[in-house]
C-alpha positions as CSV (number, residue, x, y, z in Angstrom):
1,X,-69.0,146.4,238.3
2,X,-66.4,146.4,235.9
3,X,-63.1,145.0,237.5
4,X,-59.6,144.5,235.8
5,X,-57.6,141.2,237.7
6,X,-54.1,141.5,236.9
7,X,-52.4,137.9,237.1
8,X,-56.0,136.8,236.5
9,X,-54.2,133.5,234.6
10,X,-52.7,132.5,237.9
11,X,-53.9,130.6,240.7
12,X,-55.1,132.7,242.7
13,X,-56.0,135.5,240.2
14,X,-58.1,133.3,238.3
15,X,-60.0,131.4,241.7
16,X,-61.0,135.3,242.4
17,X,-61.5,135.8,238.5
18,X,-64.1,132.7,238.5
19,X,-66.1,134.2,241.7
20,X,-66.6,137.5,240.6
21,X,-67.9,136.9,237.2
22,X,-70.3,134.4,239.1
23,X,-71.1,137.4,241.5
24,X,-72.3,139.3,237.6
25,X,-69.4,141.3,237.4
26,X,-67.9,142.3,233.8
27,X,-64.1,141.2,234.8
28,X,-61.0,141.9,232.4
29,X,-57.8,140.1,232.9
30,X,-54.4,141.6,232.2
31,X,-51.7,139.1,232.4
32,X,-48.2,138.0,230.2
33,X,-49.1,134.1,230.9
34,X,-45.5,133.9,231.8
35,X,-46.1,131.9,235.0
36,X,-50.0,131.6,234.1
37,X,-52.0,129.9,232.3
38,X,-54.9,130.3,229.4
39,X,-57.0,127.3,230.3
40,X,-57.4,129.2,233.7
41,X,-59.1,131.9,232.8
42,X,-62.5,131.6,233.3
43,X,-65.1,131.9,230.9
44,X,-66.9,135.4,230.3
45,X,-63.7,136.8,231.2
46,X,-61.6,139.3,228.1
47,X,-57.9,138.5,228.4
48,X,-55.7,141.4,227.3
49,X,-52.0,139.8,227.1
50,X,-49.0,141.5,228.2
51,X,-47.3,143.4,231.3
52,X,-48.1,145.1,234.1
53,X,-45.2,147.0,233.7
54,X,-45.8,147.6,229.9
55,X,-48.1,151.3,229.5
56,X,-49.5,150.2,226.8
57,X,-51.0,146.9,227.8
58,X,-52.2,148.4,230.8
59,X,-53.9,151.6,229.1
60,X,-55.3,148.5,226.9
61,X,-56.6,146.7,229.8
62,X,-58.6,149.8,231.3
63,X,-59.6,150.8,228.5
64,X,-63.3,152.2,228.8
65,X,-62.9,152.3,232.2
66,X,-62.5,150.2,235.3
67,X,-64.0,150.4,238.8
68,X,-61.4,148.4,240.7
69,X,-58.5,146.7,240.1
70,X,-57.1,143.1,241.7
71,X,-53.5,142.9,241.6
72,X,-52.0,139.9,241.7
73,X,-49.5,139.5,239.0
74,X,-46.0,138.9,240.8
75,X,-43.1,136.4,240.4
76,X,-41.4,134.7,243.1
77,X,-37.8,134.6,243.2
């Protein structure tokens, strides 16, 4: 399945990242690494950098299509 985990460079984005590209899954991480980090991305994971909130790093990150999306890209305040 082909699954895009936004926040994937975050804790718990990138924990749920790690065990779904065990499970065989083709996973594709959107995240700004503003609060995340690179090293935690796992490997066999594509990072596409930027914004949730940005179209066009989001039309990047689903680009050829997705079949579920993860979202956990958020900042505490």
């Amino acid at each position: 399945m082909k699954i895009c985990v936004t926040g994937g460079a975050g804790y718990v984005g990138s924990v749920v990242a790690e065990v779904l590209v065990a499970q065989g899954h083709d996973v594709r991480i959107l995240d700004n690494l503003s609060t995340g980090h690179r090293d935690a991305i796992p490997a066999g994971c594509a990072l596409v950098e930027g914004d949730v909130r940005d179209e066009a790093a989001l039309a990047r990150a689903l680009d050829g299509g997705v079949e579920a999306v993860l979202h956990f890209a958020a900042l505490s305040v």
